[in-house]
C-alpha positions as CSV (number, residue, x, y, z in Angstrom):
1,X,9.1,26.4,22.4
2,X,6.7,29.1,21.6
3,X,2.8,28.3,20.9
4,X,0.0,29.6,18.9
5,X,-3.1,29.2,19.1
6,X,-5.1,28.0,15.4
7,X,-9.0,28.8,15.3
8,X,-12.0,28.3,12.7
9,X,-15.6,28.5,12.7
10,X,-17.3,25.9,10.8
11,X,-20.7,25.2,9.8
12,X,-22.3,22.8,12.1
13,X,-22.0,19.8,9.2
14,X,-18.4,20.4,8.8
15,X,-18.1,19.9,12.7
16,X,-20.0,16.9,12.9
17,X,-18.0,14.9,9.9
18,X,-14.6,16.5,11.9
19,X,-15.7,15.6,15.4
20,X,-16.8,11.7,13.9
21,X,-13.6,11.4,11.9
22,X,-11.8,12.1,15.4
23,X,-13.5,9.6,17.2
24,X,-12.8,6.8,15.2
25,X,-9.0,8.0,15.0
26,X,-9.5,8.0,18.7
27,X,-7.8,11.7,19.3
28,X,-10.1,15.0,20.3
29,X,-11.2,17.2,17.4
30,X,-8.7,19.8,18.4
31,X,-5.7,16.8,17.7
32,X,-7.0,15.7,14.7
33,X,-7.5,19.3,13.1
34,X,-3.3,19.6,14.0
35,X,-2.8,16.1,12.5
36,X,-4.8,16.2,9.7
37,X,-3.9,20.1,8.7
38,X,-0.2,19.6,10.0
39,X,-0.1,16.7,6.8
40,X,-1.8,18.2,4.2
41,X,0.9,21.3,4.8
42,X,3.9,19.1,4.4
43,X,2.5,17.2,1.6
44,X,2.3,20.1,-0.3
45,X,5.1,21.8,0.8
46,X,7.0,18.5,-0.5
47,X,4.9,18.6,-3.6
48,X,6.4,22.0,-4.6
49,X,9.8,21.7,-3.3
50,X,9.8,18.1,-5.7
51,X,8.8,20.7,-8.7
52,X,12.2,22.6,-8.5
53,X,14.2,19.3,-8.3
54,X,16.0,19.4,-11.9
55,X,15.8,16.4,-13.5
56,X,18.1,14.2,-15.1
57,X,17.8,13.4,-18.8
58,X,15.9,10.6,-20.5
59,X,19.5,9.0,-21.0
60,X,20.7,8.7,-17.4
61,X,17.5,7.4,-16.6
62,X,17.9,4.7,-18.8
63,X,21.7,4.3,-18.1
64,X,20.8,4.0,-14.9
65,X,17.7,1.6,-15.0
66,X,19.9,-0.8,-17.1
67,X,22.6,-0.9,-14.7
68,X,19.3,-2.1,-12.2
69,X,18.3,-4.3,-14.8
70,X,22.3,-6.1,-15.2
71,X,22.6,-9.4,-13.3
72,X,24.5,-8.8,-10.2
73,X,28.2,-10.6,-10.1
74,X,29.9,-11.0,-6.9
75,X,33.6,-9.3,-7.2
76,X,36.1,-12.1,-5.8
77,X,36.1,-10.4,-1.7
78,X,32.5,-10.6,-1.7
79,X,32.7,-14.3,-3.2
80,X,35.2,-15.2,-0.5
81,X,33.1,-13.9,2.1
82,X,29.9,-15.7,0.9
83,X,32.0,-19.2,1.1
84,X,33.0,-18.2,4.2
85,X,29.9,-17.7,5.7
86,X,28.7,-20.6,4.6
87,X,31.3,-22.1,6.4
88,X,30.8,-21.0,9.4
89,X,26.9,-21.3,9.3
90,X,26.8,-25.2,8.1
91,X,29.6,-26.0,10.3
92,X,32.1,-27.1,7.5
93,X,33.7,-26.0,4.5
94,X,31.6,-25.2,1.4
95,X,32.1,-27.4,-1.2
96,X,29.4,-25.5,-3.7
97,X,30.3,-22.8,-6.4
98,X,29.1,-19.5,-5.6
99,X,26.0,-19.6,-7.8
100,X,24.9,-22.1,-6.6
101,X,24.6,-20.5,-2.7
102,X,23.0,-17.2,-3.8
């Protein structure tokens, strides 16, 4: 993979806050400029491809946070399964109703 090579000239405060901020991060200033730069691009690179993700209407939002919001049932296989494990964790058949092991 091809390299580049980044540069800057910075006043000597800017530096010193850089070059402490890598020490305590434990890298060299050179890593820490890459980390630090290499993060801010992505987050706003996600920022602005986040702005041309259309978005859904006020009513699917709500459909859809009801449907979080709805007390989950267990269909009759998943039930079955439940009693079964039961089973085979406590060694013997379960003889409590599905409520009551959620």
């Amino acid at each position: 993979m091809p390299r580049e090579r980044v540069t800057a000239r910075v006043p000597h405060d800017v530096y010193t806050t850089i070059h402490e901020a890598a020490a305590l991060s434990g890298t060299t200033v050179n890593s820490f400029m890459i980390q630090v730069a290499l993060q801010h691009a992505q987050d706003l690179i996600d920022k602005a491809l986040m702005k041309s993700i259309n978005l859904v209407d006020e009513a699917d939002v709500a459909w859809f946070l009801s449907k979080i919001e709805e007390p989950f049932t267990p269909n009759e296989k998943l039930a079955k399964a439940l009693r079964r494990y039961q089973e085979v964790i406590h060694d013997k058949p379960s003889t409590k109703g599905i409520d009551e092991t959620v």
